[in-house]
PDB file with one MODEL, atoms N, CA, C and O in Angstrom:
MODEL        1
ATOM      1  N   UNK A   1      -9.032  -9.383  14.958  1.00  0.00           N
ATOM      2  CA  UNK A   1      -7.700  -9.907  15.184  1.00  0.00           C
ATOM      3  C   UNK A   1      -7.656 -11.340  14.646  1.00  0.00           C
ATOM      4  O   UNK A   1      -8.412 -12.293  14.832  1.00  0.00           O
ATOM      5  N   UNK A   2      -6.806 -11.234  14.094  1.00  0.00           N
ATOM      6  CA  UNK A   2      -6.290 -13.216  12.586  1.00  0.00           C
ATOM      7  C   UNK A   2      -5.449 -14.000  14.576  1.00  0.00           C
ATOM      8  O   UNK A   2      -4.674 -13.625  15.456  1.00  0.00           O
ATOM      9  N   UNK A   3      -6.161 -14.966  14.307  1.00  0.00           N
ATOM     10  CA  UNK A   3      -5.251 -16.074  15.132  1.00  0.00           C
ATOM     11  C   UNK A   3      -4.005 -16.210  14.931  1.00  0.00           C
ATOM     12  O   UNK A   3      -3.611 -16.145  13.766  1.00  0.00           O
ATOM     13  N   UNK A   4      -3.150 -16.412  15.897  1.00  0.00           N
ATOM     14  CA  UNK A   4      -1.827 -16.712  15.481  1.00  0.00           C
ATOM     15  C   UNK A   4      -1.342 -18.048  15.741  1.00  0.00           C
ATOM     16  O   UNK A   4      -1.423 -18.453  16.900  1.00  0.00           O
ATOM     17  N   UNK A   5      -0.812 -18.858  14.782  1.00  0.00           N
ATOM     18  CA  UNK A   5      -0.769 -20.292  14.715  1.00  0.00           C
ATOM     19  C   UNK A   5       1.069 -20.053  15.651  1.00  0.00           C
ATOM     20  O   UNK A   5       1.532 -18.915  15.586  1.00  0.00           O
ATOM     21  N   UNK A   6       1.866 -21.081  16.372  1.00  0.00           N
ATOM     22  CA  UNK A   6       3.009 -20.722  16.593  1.00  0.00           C
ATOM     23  C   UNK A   6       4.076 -20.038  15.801  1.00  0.00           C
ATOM     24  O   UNK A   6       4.858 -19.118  16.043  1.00  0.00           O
ATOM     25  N   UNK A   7       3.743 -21.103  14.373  1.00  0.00           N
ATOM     26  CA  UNK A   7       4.625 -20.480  13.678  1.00  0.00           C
ATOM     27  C   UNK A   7       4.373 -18.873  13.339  1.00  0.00           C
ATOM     28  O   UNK A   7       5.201 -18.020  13.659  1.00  0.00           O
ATOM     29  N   UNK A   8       3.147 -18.565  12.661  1.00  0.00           N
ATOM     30  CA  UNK A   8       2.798 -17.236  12.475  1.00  0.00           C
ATOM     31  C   UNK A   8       3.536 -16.198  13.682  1.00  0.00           C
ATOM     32  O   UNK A   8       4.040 -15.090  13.502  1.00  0.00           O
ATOM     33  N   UNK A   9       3.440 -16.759  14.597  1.00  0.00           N
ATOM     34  CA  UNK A   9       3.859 -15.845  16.018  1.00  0.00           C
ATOM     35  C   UNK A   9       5.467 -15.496  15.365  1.00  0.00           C
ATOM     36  O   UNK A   9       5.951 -14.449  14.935  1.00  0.00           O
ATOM     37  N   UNK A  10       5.921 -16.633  15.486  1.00  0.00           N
ATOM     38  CA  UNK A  10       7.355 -16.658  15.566  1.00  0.00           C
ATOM     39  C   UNK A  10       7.980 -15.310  13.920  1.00  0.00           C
ATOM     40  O   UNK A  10       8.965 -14.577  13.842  1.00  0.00           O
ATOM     41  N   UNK A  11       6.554 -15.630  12.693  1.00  0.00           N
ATOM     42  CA  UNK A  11       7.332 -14.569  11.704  1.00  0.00           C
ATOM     43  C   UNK A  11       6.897 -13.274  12.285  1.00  0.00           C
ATOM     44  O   UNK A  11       7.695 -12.372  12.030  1.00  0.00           O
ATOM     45  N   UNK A  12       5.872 -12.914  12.990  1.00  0.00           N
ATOM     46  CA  UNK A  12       5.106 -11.716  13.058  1.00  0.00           C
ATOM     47  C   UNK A  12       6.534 -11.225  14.282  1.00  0.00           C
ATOM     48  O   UNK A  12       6.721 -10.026  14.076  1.00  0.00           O
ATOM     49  N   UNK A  13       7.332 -11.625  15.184  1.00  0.00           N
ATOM     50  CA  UNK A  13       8.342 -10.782  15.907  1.00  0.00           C
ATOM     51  C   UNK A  13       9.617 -10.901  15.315  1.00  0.00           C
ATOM     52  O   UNK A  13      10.570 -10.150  15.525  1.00  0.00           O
ATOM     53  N   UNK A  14       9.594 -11.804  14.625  1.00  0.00           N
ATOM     54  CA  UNK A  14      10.783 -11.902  13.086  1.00  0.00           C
ATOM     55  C   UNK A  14      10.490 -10.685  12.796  1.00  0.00           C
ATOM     56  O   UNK A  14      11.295  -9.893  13.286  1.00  0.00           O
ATOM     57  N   UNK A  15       9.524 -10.137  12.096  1.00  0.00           N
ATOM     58  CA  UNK A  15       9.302  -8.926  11.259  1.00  0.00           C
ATOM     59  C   UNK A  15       9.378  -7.545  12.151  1.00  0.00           C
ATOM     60  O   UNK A  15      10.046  -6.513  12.097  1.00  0.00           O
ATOM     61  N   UNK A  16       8.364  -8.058  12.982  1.00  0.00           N
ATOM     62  CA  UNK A  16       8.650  -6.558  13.835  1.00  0.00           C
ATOM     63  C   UNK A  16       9.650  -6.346  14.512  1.00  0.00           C
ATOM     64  O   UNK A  16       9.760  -5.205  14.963  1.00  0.00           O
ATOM     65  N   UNK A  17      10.821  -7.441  14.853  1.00  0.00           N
ATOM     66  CA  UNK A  17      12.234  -7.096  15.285  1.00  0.00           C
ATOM     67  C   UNK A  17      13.442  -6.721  14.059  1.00  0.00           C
ATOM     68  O   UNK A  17      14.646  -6.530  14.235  1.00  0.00           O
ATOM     69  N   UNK A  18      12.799  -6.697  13.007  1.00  0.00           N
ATOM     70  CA  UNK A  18      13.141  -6.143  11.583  1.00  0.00           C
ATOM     71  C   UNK A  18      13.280  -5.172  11.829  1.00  0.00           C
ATOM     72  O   UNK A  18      14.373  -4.817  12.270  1.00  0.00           O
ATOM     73  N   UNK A  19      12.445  -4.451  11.696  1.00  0.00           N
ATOM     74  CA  UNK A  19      12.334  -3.152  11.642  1.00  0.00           C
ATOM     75  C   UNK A  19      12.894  -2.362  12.825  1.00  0.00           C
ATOM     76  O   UNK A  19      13.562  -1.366  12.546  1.00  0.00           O
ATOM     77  N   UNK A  20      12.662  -2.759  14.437  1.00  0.00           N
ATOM     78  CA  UNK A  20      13.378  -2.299  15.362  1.00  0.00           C
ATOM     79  C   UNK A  20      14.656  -2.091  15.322  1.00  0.00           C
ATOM     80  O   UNK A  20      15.259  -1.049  15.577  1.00  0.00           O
ATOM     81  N   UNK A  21      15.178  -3.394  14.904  1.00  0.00           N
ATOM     82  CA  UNK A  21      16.625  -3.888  14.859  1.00  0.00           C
ATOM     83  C   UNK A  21      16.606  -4.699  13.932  1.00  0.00           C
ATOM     84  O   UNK A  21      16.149  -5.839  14.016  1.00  0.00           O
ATOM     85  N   UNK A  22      17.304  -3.990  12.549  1.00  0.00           N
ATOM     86  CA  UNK A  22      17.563  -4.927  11.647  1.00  0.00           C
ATOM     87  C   UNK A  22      18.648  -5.995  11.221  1.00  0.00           C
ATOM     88  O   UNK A  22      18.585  -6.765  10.262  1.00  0.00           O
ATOM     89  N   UNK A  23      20.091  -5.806  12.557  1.00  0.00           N
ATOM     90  CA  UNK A  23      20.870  -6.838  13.053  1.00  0.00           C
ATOM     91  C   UNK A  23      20.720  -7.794  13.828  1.00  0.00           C
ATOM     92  O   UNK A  23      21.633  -8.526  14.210  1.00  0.00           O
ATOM     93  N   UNK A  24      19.171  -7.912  14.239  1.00  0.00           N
ATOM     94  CA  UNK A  24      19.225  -8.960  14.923  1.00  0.00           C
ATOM     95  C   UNK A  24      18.943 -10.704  13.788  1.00  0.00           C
ATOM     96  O   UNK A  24      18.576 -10.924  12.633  1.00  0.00           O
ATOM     97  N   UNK A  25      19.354 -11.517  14.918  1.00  0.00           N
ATOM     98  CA  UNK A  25      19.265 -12.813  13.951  1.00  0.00           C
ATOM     99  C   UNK A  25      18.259 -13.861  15.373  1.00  0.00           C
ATOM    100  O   UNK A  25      18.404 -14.399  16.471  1.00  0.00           O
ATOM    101  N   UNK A  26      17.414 -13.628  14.460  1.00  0.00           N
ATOM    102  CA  UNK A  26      16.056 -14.339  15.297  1.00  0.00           C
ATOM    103  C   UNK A  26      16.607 -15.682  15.895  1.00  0.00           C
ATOM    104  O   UNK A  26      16.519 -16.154  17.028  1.00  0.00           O
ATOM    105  N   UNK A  27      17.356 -16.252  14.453  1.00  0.00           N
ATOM    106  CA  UNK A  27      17.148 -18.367  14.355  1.00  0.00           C
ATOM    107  C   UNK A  27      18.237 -17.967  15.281  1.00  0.00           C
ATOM    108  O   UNK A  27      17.820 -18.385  16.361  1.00  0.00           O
ATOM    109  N   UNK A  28      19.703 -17.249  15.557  1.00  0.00           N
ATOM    110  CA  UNK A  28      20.619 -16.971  16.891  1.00  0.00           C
ATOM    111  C   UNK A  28      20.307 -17.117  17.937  1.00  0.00           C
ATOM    112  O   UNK A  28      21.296 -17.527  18.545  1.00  0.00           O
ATOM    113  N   UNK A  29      19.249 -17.007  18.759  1.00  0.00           N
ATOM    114  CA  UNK A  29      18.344 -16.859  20.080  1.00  0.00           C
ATOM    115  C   UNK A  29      18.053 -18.325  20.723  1.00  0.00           C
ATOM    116  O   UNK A  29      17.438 -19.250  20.192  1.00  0.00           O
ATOM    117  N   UNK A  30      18.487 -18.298  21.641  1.00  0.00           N
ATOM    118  CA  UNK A  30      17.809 -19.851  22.026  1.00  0.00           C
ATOM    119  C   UNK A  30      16.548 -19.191  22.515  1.00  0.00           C
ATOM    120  O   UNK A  30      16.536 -18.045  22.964  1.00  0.00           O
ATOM    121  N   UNK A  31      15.566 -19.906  22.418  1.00  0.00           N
ATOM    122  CA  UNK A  31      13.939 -20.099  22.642  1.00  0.00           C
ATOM    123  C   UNK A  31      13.861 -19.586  24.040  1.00  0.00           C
ATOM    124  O   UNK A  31      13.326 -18.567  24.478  1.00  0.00           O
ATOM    125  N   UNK A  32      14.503 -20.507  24.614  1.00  0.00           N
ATOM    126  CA  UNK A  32      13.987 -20.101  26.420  1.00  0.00           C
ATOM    127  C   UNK A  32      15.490 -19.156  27.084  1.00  0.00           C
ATOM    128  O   UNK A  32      16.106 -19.386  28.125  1.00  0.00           O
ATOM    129  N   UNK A  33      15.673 -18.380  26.341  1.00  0.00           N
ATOM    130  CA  UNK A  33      16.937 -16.891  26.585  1.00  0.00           C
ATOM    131  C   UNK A  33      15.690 -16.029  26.905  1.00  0.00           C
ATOM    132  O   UNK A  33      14.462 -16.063  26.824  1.00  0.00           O
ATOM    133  N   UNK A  34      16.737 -15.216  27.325  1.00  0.00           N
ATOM    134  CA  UNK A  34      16.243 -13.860  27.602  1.00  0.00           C
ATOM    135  C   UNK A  34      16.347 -12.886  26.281  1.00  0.00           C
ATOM    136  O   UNK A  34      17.441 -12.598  25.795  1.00  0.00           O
ATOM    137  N   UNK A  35      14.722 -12.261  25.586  1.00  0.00           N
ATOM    138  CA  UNK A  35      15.197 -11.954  24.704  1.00  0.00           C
ATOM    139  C   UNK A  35      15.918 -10.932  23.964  1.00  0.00           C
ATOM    140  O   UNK A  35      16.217 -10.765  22.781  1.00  0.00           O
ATOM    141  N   UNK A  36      16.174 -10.038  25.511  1.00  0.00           N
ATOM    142  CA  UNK A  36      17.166  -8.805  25.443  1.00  0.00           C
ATOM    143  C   UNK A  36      17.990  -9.235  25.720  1.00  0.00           C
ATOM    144  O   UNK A  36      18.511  -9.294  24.606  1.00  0.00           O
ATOM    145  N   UNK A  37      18.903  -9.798  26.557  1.00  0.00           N
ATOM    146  CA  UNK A  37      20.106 -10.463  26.306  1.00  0.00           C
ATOM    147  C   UNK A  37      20.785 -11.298  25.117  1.00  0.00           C
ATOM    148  O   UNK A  37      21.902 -11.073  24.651  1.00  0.00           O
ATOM    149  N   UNK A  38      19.917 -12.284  24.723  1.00  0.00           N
ATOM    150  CA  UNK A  38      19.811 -13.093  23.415  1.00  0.00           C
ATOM    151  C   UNK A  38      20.108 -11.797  22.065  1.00  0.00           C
ATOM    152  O   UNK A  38      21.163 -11.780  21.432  1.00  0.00           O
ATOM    153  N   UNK A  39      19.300 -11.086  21.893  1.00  0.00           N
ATOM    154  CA  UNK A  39      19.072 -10.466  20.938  1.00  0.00           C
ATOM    155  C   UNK A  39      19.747  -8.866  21.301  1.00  0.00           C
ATOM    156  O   UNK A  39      19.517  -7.909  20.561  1.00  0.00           O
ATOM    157  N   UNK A  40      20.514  -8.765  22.420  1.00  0.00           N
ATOM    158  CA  UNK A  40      21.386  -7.309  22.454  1.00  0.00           C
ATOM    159  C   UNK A  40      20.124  -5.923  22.769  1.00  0.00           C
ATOM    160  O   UNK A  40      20.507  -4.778  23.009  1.00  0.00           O
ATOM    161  N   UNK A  41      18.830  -6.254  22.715  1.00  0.00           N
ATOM    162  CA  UNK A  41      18.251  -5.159  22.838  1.00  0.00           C
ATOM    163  C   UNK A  41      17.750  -4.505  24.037  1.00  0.00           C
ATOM    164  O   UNK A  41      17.260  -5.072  25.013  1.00  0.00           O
ATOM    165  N   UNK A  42      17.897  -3.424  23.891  1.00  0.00           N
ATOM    166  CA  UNK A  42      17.701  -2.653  25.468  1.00  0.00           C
ATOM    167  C   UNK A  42      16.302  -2.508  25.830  1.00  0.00           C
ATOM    168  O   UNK A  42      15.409  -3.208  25.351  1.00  0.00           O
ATOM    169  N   UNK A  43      16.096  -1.424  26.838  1.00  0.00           N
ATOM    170  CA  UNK A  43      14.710  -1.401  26.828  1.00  0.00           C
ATOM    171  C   UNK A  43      13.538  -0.763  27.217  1.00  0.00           C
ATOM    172  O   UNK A  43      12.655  -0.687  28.071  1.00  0.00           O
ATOM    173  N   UNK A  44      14.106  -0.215  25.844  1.00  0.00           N
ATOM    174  CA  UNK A  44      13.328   1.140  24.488  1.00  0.00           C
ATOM    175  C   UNK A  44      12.966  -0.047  23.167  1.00  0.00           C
ATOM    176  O   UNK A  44      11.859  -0.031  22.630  1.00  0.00           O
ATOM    177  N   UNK A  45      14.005  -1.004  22.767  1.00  0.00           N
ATOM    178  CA  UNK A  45      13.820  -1.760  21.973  1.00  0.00           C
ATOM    179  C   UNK A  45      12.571  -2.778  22.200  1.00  0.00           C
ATOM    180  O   UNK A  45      11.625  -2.742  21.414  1.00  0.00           O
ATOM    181  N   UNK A  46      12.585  -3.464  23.024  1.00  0.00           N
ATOM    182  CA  UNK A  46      11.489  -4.477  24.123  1.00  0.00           C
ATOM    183  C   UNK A  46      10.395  -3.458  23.808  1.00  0.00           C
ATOM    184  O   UNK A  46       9.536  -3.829  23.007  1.00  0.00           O
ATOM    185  N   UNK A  47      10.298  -2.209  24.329  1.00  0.00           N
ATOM    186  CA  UNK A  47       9.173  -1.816  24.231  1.00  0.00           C
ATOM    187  C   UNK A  47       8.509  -1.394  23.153  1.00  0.00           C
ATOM    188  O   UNK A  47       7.281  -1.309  23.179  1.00  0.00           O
ATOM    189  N   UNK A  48       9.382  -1.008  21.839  1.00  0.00           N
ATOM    190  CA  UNK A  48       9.339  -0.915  20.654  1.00  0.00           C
ATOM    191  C   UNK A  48       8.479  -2.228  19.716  1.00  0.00           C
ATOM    192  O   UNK A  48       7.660  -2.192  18.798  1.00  0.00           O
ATOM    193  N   UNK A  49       9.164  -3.376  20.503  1.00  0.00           N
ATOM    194  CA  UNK A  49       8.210  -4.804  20.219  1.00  0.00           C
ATOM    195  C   UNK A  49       7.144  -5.106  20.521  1.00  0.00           C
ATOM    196  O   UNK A  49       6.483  -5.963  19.935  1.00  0.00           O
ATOM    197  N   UNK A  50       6.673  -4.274  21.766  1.00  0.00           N
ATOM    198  CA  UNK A  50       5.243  -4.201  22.284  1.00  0.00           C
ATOM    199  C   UNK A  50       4.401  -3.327  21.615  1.00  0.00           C
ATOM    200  O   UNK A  50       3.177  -3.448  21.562  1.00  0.00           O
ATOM    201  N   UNK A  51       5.075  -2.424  21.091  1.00  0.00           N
ATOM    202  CA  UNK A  51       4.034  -1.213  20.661  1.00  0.00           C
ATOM    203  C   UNK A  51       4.190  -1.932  19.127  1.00  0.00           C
ATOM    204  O   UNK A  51       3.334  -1.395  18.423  1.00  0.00           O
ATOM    205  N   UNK A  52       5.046  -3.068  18.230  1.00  0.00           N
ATOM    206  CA  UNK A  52       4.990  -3.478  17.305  1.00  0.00           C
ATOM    207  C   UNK A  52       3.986  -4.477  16.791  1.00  0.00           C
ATOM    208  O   UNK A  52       3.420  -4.520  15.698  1.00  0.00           O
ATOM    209  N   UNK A  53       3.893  -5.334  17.923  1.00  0.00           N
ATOM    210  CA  UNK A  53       2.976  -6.297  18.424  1.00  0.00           C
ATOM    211  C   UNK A  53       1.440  -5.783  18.030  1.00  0.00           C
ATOM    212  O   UNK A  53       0.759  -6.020  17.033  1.00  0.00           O
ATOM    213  N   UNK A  54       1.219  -5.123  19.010  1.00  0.00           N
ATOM    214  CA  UNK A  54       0.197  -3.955  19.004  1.00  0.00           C
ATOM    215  C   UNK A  54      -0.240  -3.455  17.660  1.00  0.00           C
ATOM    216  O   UNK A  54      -1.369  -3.503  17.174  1.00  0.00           O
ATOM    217  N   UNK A  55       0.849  -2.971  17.155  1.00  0.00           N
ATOM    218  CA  UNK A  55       0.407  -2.332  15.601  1.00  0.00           C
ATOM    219  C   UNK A  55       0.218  -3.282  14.746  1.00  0.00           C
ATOM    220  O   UNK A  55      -0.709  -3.112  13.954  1.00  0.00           O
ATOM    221  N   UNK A  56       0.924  -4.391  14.659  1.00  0.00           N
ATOM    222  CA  UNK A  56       0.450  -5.206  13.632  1.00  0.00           C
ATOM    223  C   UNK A  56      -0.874  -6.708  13.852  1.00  0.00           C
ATOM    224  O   UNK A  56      -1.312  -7.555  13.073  1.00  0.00           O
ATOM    225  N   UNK A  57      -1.089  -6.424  15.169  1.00  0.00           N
ATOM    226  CA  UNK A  57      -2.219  -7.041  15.493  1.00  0.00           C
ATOM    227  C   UNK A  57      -3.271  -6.624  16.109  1.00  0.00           C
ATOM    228  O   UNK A  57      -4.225  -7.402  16.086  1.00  0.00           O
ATOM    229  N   UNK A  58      -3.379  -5.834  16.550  1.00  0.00           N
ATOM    230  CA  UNK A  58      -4.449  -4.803  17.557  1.00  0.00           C
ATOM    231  C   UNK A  58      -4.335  -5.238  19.107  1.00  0.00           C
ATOM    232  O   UNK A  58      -4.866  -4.713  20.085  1.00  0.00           O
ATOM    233  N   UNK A  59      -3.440  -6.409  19.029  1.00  0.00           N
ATOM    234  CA  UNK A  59      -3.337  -6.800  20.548  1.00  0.00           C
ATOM    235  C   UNK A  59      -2.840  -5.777  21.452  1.00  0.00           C
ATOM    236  O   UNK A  59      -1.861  -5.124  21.094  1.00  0.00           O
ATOM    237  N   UNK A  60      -3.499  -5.502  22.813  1.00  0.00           N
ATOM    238  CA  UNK A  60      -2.495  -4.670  23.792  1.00  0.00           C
ATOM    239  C   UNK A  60      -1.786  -5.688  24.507  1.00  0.00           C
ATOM    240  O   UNK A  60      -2.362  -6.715  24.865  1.00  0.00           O
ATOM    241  N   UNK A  61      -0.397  -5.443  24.772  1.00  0.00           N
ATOM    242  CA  UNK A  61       0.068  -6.123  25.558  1.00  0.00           C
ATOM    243  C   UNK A  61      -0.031  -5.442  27.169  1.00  0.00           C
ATOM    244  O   UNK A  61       0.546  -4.356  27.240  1.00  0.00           O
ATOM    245  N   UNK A  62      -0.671  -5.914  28.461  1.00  0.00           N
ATOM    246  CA  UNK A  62      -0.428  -4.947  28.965  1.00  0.00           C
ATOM    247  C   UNK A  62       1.160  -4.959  29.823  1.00  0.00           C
ATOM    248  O   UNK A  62       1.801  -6.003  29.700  1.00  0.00           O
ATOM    249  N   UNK A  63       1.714  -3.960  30.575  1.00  0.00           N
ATOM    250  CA  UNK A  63       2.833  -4.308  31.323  1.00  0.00           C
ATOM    251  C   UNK A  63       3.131  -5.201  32.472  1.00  0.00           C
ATOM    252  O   UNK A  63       4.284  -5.400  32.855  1.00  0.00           O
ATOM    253  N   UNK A  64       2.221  -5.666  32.947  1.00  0.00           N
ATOM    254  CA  UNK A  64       2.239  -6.649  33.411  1.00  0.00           C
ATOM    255  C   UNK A  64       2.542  -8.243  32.936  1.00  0.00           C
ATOM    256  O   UNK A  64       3.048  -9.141  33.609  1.00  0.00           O
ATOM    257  N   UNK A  65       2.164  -8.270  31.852  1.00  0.00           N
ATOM    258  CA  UNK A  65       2.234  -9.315  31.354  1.00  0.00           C
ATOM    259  C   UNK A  65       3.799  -9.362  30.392  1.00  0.00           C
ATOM    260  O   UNK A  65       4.226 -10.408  29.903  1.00  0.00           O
ATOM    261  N   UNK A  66       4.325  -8.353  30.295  1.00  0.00           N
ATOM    262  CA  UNK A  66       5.633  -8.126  29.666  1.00  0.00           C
ATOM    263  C   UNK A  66       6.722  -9.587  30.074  1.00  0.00           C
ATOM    264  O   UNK A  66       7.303 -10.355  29.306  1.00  0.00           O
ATOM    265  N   UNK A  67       6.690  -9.560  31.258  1.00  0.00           N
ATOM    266  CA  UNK A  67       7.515 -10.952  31.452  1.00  0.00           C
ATOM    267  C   UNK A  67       6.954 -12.440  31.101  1.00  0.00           C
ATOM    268  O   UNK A  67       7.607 -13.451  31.361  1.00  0.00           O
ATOM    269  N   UNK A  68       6.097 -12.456  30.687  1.00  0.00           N
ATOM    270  CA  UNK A  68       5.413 -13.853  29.675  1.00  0.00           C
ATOM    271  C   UNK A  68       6.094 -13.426  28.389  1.00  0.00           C
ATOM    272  O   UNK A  68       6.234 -14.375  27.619  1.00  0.00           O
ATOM    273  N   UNK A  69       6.611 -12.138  27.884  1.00  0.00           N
ATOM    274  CA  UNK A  69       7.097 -12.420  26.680  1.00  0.00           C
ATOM    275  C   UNK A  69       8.519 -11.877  26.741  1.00  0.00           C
ATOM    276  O   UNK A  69       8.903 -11.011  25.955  1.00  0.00           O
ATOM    277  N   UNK A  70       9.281 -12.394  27.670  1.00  0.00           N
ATOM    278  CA  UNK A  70      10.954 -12.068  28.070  1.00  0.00           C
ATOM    279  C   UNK A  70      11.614 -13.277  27.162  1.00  0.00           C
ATOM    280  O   UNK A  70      12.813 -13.031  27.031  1.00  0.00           O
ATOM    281  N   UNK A  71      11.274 -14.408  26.539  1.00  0.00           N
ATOM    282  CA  UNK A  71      11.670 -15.171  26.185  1.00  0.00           C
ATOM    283  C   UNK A  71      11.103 -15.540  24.686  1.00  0.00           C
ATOM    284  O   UNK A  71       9.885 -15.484  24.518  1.00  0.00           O
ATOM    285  N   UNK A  72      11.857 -15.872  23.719  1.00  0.00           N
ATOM    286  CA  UNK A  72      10.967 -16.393  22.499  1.00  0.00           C
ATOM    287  C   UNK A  72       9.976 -17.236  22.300  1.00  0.00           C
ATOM    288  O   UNK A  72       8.912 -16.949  21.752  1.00  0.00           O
ATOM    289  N   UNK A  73      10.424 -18.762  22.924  1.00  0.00           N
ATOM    290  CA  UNK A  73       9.104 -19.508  23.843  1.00  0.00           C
ATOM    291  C   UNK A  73       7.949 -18.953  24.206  1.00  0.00           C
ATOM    292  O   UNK A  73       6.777 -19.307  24.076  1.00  0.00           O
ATOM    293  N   UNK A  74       8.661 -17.680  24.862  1.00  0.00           N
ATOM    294  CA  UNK A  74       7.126 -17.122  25.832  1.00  0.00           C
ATOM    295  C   UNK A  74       6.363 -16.469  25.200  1.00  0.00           C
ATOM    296  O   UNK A  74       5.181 -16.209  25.422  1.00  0.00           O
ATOM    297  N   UNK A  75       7.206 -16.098  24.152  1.00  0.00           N
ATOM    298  CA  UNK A  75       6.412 -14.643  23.005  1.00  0.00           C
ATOM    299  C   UNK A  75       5.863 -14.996  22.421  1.00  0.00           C
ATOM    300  O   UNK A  75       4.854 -14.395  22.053  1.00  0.00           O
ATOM    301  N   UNK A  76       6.246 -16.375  21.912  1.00  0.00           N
ATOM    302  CA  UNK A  76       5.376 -17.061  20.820  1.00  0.00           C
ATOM    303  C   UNK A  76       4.093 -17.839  21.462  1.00  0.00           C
ATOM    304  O   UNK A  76       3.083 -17.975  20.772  1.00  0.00           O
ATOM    305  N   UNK A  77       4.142 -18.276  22.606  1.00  0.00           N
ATOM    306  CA  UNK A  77       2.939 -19.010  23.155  1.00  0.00           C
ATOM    307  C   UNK A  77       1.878 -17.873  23.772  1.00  0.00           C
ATOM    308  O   UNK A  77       0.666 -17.882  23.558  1.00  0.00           O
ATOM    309  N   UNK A  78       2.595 -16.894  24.583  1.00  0.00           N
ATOM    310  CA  UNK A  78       1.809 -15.665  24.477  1.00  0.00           C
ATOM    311  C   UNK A  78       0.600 -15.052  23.123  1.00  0.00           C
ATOM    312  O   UNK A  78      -0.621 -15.114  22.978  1.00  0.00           O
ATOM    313  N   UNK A  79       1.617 -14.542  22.419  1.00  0.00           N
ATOM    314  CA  UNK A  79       0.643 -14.452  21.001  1.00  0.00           C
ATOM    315  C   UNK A  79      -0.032 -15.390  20.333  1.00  0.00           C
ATOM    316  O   UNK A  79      -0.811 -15.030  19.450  1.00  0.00           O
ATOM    317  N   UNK A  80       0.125 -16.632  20.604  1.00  0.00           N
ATOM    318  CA  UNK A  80      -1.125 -18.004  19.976  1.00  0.00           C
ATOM    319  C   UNK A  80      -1.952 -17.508  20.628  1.00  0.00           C
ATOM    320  O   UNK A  80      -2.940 -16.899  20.217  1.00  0.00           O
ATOM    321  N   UNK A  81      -1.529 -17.790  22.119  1.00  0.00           N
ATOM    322  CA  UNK A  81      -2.673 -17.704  23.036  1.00  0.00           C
ATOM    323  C   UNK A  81      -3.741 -16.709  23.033  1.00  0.00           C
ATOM    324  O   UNK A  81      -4.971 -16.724  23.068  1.00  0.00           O
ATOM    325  N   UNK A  82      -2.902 -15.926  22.981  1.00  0.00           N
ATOM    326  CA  UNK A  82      -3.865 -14.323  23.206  1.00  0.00           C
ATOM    327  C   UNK A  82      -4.509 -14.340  21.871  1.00  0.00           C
ATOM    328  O   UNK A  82      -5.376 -13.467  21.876  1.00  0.00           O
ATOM    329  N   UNK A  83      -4.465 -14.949  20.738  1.00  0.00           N
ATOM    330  CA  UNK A  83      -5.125 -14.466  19.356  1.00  0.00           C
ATOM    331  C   UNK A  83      -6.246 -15.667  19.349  1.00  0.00           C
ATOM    332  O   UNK A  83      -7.373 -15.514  18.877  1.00  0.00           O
ATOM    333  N   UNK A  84      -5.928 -16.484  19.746  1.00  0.00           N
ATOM    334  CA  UNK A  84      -6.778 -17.768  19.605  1.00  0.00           C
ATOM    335  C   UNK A  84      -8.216 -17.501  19.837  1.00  0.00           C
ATOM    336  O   UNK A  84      -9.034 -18.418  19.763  1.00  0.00           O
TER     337      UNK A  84
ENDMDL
END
């Protein structure tokens, strides 16, 4: 597993919210939102980001920890963290 620097974090759910949802607009989101509210996605989508996460890094997220990444802030300090 490649470290994830913040920024890296921030393109790697850019991309994988691509593909989930290709209407969403990342830079739209305030940081500390909710990022299903912020970003309209339900949650099949959320979980779609976990299992995206997952695929493009080998990280598991487990469900517990799902609410450390409810927020963009959180998602992104989450994934530094966890890759570091």
């Amino acid at each position: 597993m490649t470290a994830l620097t913040e920024s890296d974090a921030r393109d790697l759910i850019a991309k994988v919210l691509a593909d989930i949802a290709p209407e969403v607009d990342l830079d739209g989101a305030r940081p500390d939102g909710q990022l299903q509210e912020e970003l309209g996605l339900d949650s099949m989508d959320f979980l779609n980001l976990m299992i995206g996460i997952h695929d493009e890094t080998g990280l598991t997220v487990p469900e517990r920890d799902y609410p450390a990444l409810s927020t963009l802030d959180g998602a992104i300090a989450y994934l530094a963290e966890r890759t570091a």
